[in-house]
C-alpha positions as a printed NumPy array, in Angstrom:
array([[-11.356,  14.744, -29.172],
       [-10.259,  11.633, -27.11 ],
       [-12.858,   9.308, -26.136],
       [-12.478,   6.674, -23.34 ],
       [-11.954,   3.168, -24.579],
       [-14.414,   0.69 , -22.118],
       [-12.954,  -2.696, -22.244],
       [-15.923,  -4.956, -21.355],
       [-13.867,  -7.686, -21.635],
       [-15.346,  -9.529, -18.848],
       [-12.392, -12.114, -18.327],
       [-10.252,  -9.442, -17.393],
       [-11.869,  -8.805, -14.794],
       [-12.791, -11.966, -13.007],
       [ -9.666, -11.516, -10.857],
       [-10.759,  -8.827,  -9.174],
       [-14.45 ,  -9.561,  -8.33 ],
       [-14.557,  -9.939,  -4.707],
       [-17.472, -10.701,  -2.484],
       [-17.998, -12.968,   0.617],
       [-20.488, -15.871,   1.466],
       [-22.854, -16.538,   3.928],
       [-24.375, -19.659,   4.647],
       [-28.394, -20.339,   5.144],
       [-29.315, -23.633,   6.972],
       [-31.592, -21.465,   9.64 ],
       [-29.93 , -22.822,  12.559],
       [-26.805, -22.218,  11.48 ],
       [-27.339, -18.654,   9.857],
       [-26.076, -15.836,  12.02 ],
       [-28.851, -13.023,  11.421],
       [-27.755,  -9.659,  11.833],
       [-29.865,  -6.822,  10.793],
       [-28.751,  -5.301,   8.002],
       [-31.276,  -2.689,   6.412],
       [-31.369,   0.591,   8.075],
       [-30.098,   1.579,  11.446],
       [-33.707,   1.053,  12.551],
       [-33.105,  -2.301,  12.155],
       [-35.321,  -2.547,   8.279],
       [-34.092,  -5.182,   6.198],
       [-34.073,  -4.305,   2.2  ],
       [-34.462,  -6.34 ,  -0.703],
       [-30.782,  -7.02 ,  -1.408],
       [-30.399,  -8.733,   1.94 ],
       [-33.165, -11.221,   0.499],
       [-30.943, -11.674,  -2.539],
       [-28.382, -12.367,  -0.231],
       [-29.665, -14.981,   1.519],
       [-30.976, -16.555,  -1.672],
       [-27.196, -16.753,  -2.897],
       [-26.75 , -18.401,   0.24 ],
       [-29.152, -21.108,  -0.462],
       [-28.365, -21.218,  -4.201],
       [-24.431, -21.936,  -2.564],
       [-25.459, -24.565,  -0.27 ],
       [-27.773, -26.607,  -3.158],
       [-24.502, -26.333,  -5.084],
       [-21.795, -28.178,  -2.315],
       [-24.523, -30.865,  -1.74 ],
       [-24.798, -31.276,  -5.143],
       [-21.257, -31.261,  -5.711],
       [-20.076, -28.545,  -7.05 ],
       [-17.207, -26.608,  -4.129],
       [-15.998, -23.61 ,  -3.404],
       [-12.906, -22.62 ,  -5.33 ],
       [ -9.371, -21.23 ,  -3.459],
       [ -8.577, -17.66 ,  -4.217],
       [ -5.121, -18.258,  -5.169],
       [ -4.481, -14.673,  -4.111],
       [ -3.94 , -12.991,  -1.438],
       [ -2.963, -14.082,   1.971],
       [ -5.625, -16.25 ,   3.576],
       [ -8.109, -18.679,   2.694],
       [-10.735, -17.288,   0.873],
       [-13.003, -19.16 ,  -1.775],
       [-15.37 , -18.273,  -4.728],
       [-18.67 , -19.742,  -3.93 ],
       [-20.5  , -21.22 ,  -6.573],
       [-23.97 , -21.261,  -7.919],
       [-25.223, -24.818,  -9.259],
       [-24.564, -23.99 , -12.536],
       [-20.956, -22.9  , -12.099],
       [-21.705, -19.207, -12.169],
       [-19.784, -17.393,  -9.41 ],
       [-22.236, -15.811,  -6.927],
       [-20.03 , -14.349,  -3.647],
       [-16.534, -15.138,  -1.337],
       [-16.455, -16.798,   1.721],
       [-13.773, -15.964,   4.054],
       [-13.587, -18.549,   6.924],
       [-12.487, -16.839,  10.477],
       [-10.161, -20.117,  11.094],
       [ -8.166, -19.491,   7.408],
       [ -7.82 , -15.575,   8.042],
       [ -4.151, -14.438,   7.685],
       [ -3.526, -15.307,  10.981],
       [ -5.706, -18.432,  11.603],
       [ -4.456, -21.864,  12.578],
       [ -6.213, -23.227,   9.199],
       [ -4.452, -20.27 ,   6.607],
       [ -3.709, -22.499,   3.279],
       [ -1.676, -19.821,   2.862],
       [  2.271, -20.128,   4.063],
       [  3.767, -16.769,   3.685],
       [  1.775, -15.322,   7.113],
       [  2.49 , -19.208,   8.888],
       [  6.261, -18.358,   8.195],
       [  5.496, -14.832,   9.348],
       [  4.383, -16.052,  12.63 ],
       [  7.225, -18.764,  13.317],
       [ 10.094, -16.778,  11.973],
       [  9.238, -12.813,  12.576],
       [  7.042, -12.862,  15.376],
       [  8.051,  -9.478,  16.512],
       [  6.384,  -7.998,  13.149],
       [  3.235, -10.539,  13.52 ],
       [  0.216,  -8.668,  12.203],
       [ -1.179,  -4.972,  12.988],
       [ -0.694,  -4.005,  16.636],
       [ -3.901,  -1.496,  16.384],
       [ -6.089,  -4.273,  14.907],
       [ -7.923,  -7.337,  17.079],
       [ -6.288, -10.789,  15.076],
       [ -8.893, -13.127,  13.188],
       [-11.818, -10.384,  13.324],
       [-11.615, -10.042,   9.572],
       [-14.801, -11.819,   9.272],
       [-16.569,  -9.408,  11.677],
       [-14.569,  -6.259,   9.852],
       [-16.426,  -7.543,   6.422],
       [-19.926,  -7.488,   7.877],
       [-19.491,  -4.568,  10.041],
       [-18.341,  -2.283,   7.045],
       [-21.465,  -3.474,   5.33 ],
       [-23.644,  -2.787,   8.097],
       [-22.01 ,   0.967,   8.282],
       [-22.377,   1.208,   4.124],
       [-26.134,   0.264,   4.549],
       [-26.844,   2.534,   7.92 ],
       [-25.424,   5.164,   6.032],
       [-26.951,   4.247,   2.557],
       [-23.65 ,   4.765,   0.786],
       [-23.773,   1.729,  -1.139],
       [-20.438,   1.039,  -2.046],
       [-20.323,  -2.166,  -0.247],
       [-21.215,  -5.243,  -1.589],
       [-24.022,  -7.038,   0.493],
       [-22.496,  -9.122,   3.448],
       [-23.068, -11.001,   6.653],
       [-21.713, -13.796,   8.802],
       [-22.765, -16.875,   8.03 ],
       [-21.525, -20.714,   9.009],
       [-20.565, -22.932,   5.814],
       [-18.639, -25.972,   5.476],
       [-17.468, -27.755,   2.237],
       [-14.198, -30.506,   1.51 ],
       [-12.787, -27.819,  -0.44 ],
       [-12.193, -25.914,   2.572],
       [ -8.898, -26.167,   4.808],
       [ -9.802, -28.535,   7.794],
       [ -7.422, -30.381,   9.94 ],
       [ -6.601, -34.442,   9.528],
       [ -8.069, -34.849,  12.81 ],
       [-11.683, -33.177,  11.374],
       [-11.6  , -35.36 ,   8.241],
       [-11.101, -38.277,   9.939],
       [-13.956, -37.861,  12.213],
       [-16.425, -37.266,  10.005],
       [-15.333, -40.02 ,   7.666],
       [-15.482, -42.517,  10.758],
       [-19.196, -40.808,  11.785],
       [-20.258, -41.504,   7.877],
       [-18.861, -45.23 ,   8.118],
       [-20.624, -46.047,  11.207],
       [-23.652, -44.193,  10.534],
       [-24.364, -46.741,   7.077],
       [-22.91 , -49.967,   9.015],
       [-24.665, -49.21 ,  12.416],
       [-27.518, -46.705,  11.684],
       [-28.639, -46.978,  15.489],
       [-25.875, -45.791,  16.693],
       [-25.434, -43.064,  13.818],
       [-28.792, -41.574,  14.439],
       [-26.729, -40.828,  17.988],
       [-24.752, -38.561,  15.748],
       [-25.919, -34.237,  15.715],
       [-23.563, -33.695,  12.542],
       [-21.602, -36.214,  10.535],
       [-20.582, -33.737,   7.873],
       [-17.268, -31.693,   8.264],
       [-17.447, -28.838,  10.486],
       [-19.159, -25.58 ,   9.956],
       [-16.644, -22.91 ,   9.412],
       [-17.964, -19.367,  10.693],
       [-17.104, -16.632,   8.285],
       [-18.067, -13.752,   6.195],
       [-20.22 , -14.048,   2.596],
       [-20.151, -10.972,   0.789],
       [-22.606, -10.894,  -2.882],
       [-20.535, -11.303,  -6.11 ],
       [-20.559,  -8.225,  -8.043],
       [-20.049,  -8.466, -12.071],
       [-18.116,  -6.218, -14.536],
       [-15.48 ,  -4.253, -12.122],
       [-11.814,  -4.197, -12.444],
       [ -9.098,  -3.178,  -9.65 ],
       [ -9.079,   0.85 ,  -9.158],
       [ -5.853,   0.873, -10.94 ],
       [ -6.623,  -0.268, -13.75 ],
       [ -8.978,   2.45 , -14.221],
       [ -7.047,   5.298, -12.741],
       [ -4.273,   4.717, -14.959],
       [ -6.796,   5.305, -17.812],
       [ -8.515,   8.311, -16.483],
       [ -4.698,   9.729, -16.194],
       [ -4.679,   9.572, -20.052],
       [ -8.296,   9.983, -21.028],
       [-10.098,  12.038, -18.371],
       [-13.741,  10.977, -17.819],
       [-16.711,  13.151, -19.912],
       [-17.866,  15.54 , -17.047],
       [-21.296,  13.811, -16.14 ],
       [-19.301,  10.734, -15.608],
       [-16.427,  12.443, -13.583],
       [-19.522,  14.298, -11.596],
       [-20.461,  10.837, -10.966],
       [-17.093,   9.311,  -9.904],
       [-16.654,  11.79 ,  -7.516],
       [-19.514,  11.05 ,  -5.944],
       [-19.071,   7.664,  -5.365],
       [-15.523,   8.354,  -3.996],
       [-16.517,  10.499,  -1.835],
       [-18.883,   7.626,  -0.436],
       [-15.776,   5.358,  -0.513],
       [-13.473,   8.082,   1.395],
       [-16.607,   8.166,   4.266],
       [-17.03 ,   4.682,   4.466],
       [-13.161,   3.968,   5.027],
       [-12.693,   7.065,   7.58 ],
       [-15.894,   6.283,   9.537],
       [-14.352,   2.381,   9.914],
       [-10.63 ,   3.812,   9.898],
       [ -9.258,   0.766,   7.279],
       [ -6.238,   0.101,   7.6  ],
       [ -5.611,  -1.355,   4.278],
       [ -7.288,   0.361,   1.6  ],
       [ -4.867,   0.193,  -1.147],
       [ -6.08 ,   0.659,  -4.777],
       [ -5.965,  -2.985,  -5.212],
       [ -8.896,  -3.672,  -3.12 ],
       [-11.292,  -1.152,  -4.228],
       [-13.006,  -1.66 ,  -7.655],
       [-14.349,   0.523, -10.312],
       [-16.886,  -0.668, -13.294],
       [-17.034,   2.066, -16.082],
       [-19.099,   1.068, -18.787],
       [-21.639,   2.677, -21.16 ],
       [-25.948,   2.837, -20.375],
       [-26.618,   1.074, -23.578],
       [-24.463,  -2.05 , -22.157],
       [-25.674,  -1.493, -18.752],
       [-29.333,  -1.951, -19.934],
       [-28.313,  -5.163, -21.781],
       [-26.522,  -6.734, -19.274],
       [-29.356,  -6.149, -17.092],
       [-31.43 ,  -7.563, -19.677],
       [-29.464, -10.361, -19.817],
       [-29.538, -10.732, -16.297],
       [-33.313, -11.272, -16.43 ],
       [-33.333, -14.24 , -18.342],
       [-30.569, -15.547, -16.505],
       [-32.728, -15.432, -13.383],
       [-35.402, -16.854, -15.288],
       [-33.314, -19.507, -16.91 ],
       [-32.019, -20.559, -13.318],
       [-35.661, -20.763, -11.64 ],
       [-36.562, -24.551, -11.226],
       [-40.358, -23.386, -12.616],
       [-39.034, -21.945, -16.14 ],
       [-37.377, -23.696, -19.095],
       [-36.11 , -20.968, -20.662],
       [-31.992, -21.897, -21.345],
       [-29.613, -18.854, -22.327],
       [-27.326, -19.428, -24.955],
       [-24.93 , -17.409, -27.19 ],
       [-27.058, -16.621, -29.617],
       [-29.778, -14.907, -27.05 ],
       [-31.602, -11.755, -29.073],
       [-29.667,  -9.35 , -26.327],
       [-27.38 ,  -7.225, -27.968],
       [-23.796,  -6.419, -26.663],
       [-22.991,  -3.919, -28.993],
       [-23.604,  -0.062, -27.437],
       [-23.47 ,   3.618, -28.8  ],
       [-20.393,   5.56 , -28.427],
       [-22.631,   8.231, -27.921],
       [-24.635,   6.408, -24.496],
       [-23.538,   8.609, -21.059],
       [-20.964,   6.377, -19.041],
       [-22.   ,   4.542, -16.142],
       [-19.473,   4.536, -13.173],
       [-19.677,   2.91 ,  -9.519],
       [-17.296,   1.898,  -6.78 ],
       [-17.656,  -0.554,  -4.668],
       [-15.327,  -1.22 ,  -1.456],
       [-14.108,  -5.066,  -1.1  ],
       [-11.492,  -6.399,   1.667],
       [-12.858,  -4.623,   4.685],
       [-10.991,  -6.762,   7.197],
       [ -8.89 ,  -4.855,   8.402],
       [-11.11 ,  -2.133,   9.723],
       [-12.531,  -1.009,  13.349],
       [ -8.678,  -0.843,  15.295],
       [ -9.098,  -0.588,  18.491],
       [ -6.66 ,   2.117,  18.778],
       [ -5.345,   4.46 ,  15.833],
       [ -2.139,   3.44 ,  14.576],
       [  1.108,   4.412,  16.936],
       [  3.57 ,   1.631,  16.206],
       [  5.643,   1.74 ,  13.017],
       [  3.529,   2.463,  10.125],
       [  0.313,   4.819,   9.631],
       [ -1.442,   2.448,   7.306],
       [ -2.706,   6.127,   5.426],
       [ -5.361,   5.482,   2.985],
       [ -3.891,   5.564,  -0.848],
       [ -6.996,   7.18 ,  -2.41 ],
       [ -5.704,  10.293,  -0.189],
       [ -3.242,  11.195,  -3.075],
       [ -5.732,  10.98 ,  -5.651],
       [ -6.873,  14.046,  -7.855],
       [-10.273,  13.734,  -6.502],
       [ -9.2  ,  13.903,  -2.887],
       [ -8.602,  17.862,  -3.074],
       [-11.865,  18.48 ,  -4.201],
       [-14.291,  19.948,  -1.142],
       [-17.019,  17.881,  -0.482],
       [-20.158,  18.184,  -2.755],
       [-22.951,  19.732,  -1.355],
       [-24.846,  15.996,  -1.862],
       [-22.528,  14.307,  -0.234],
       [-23.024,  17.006,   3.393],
       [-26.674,  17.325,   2.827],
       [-27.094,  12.977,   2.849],
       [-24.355,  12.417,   5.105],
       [-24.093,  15.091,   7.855],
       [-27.174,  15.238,   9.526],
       [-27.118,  11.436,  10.104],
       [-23.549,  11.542,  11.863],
       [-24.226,  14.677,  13.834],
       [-26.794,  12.757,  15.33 ],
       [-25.835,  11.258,  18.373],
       [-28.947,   8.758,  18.439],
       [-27.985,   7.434,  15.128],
       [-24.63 ,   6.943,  16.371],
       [-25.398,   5.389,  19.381],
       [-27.997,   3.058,  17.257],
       [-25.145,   2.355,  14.635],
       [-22.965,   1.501,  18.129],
       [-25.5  ,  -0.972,  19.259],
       [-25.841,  -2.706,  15.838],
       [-21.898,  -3.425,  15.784],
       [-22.094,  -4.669,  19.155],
       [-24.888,  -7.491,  18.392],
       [-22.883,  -8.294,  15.489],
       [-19.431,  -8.326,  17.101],
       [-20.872, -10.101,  19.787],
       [-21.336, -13.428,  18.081],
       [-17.407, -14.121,  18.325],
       [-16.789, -16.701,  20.745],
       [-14.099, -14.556,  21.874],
       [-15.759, -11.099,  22.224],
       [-14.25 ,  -8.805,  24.704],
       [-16.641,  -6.026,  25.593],
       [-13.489,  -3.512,  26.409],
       [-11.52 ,  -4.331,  23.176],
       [-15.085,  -3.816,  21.288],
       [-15.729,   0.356,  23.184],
       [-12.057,   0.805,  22.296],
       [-13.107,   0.004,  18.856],
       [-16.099,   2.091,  18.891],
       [-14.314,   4.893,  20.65 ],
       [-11.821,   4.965,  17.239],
       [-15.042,   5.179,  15.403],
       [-16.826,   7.703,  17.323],
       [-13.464,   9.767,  17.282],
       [-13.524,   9.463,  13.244],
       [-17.075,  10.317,  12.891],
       [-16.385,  13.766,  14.821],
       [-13.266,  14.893,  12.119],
       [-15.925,  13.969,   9.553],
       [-18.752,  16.003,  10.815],
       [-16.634,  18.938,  11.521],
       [-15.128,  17.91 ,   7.872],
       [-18.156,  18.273,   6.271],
       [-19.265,  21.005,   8.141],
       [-16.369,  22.942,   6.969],
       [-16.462,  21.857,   3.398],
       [-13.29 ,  20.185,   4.075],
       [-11.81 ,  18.502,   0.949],
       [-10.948,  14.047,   1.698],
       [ -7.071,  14.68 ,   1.945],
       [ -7.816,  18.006,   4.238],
       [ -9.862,  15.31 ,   6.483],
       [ -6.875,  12.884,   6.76 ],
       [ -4.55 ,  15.836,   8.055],
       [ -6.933,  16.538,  10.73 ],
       [ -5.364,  15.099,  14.129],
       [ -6.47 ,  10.995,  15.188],
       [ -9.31 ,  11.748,  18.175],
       [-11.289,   8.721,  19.888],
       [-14.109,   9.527,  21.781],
       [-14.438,   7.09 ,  24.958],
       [-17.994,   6.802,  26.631],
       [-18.143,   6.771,  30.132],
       [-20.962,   5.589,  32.208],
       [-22.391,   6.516,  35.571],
       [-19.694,   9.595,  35.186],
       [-21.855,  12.925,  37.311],
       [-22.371,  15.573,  34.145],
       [-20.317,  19.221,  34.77 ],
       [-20.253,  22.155,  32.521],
       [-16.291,  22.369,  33.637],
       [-14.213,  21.693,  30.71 ],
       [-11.099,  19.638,  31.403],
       [ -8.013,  20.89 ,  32.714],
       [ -6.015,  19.023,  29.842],
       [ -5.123,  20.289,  26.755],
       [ -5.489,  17.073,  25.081],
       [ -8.681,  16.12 ,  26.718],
       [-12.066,  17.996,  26.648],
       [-15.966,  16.85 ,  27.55 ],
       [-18.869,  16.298,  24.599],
       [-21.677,  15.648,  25.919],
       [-24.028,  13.732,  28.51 ],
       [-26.581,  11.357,  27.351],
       [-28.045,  10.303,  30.124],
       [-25.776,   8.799,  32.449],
       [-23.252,   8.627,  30.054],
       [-19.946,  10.741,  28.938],
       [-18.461,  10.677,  25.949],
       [-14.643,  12.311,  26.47 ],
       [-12.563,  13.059,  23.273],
       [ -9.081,  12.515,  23.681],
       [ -6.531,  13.318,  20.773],
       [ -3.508,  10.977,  19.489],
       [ -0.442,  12.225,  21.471],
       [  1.818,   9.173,  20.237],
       [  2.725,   8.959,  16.112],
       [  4.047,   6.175,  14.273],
       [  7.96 ,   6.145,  13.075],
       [  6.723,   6.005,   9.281],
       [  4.05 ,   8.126,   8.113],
       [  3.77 ,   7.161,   4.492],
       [  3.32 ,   3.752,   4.522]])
């Protein structure tokens, strides 16, 4: 019988670990809650902020961010003191579109093709807000496919700033030592905080494909494809409920590995921890007592977890030239129905309308920290989302398999307020009433207008 080969070759890997920073100074944090809906904050968010601190100790004390060389904006690997990788920053100014992008395919984009300049469904340099929103969902939802991530405000030489920025805060440092009177004038002589999403750094996963293309040859033992199923289902919600339009399977990972090395990496982890805390002087080295080698005969360990959310929460579903479909749609395990753990977890939280509303209100308070917020763009965003999370509860409802819940027609669901309640359904055949609650009215309206392409 065929067994599947794990490569825990870690360097393989180290491409595709993706995760986004947050900074910590207090005044400079942007708190959002991100535990439950109720507004509880969970242990990971502590570790979170700890990375945080652990990043800003490290750019003080020398040690920058690095450039992603892939990809097309500025994001960096943010390091811990000793070197270790610990999450991504993505800066709102170096987004694809940003006046600071390092990168020049999207500046050459915008000066030479502006007719095709970026997606006409999704708000431009919101990326930031898109990676801490589809956290905030993953949590509310307790999926947990989403690595840990918030908006924070960082700032470090390795980042792209502008001549003008450089030279100001070199002139602020000179005068500052030569006339510390007038320096002490000075609020900030550093370079400018950069606003931006910080997502944790997650260890051991590799790009989807590289997995699928394995499970095509060697299929998973059937605990482990239970497993996998699972946690795409959790993926498939998470992307529908936030309607990505760019989930490709080179921006979701998959770590497959067996318990034996699970429980020695975590192990290992330990006394990593305890090696790093100022109080301990215990050092790790290659010759630590932790074992790497496993049993063939261990039960496989799989999980998902769902990087690049920044181009989620349109505004309007996509009606121009492409669909932007989701590729896990043509997967084998998108014609499977949805398991009955998947409904019983996820239904009862979407179908209710106070959870929605609360999820509504936690997106706002985030989204609402943009200098440029627009409170109409923002309810056309969270009339996409309400739309999506009616096809899912009627999806799960009906047992509905992922690709049967893609085929089901594009609705948004607008809220009006101060609109007088009647029982009288609508005289349109493309628009019906929901509900009141309380002197609001949600509408649904379907999509009436289709893009020219539909498979890409």
């Amino acid at each position: 019988m065929a067994t599947l080969d794990l490569d825990t070759d870690a360097s393989h890997s180290s491409h595709f670990r993706y995760r986004e920073l947050k900074e910590s100074v207090p005044p400079d944090v942007i708190m959002v809650p991100m535990g439950g809906h109720d507004g509880t904050r969970d242990p990971v968010d502590l570790q979170l902020t700890s990375a945080v601190e652990e990043a800003e100790r490290a750019i003080e004390s020398g040690i920058h961010p690095e450039l992603i060389s892939s990809g097309s904006s500025g994001s960096y690997f943010v390091k811990h003191s000793n070197n270790r990788i610990i999450g991504v920053f993505k800066p709102k100014d170096e987004e694809p579109y940003g006046q600071r992008n390092p990168k020049w395919g999207k500046r050459m984009q915008r000066l030479c093709c502006p007719c095709c300049f970026g997606r006409s469904c999704v708000v431009l340099n919101q990326g930031y807000l898109s990676e801490a929103g589809a956290s905030l969902v993953d949590q509310s939802l307790q999926l947990n496919v989403v690595p840990k991530t918030q908006v924070v405000k960082l700032a470090s030489p390795a980042f792209n700033y502008s001549a003008l920025d450089r030279a100001t805060s070199r002139t602020k440092k000179t005068l500052r030592t030569r006339m510390p009177k007038l320096g002490r004038h000075f609020s900030r002589v550093e370079l400018p905080l950069k606003v931006g999403s910080f997502q944790l750094f997650v260890e051991g996963y590799h790009d989807a494909q590289h997995w699928l293309r394995r499970f095509e040859t060697t299929p998973l033992p059937e605990p482990a494809a239970r497993r996998f199923q699972n946690q795409f289902e959790r993926l498939v919600i998470l992307d529908y409920i936030t309607r990505n339009t760019d989930r490709t399977h080179s921006n979701w990972l998959i770590k497959c590995e067996r318990e034996d090395d699970c429980t020695a990496q975590d192990t290992e982890a330990k006394l990593r921890s305890r090696a790093l805390s100022p109080s301990s002087s215990l050092s790790i080295s290659s010759s630590s007592s932790v074992s790497s080698s496993s049993s063939s005969s261990s039960p496989i360990l799989i999980s998902i977890a769902a990087i690049d959310n920044g181009l989620a929460f349109p505004f309007k579903h996509p009606d121009a030239w492409r669909t932007y479909p989701f590729h896990w749609a043509w997967l084998p395990q998108a014609n499977e129905p949805f398991s009955k753990e998947i409904v019983d977890s996820i239904l009862p939280l979407i179908s209710d309308m106070n959870f929605v509303q609360d999820l509504t209100q936690s997106l706002e308070k985030l989204f609402q920290t943009d200098d440029n917020f627009d409170s109409e763009i923002f309810e056309a965003q969270m009339s996409v989302m309400r739309g999506q999370i009616l096809n899912l509860a009627q999806a799960l409802r009906d047992r509905k398999s992922p690709f049967q819940l893609v085929q089901m027609p594009p609705v948004v669901v607008q809220r009006h307020r101060n609109f007088p309640f009647s029982a009288t359904p609508s005289h349109s055949p493309r628009l019906s009433r929901l509900d009141s609650v309380g002197e609001e009215t949600l509408t649904q309206k379907f999509l009436t207008r289709y893009p020219i392409f539909s498979r890409f």
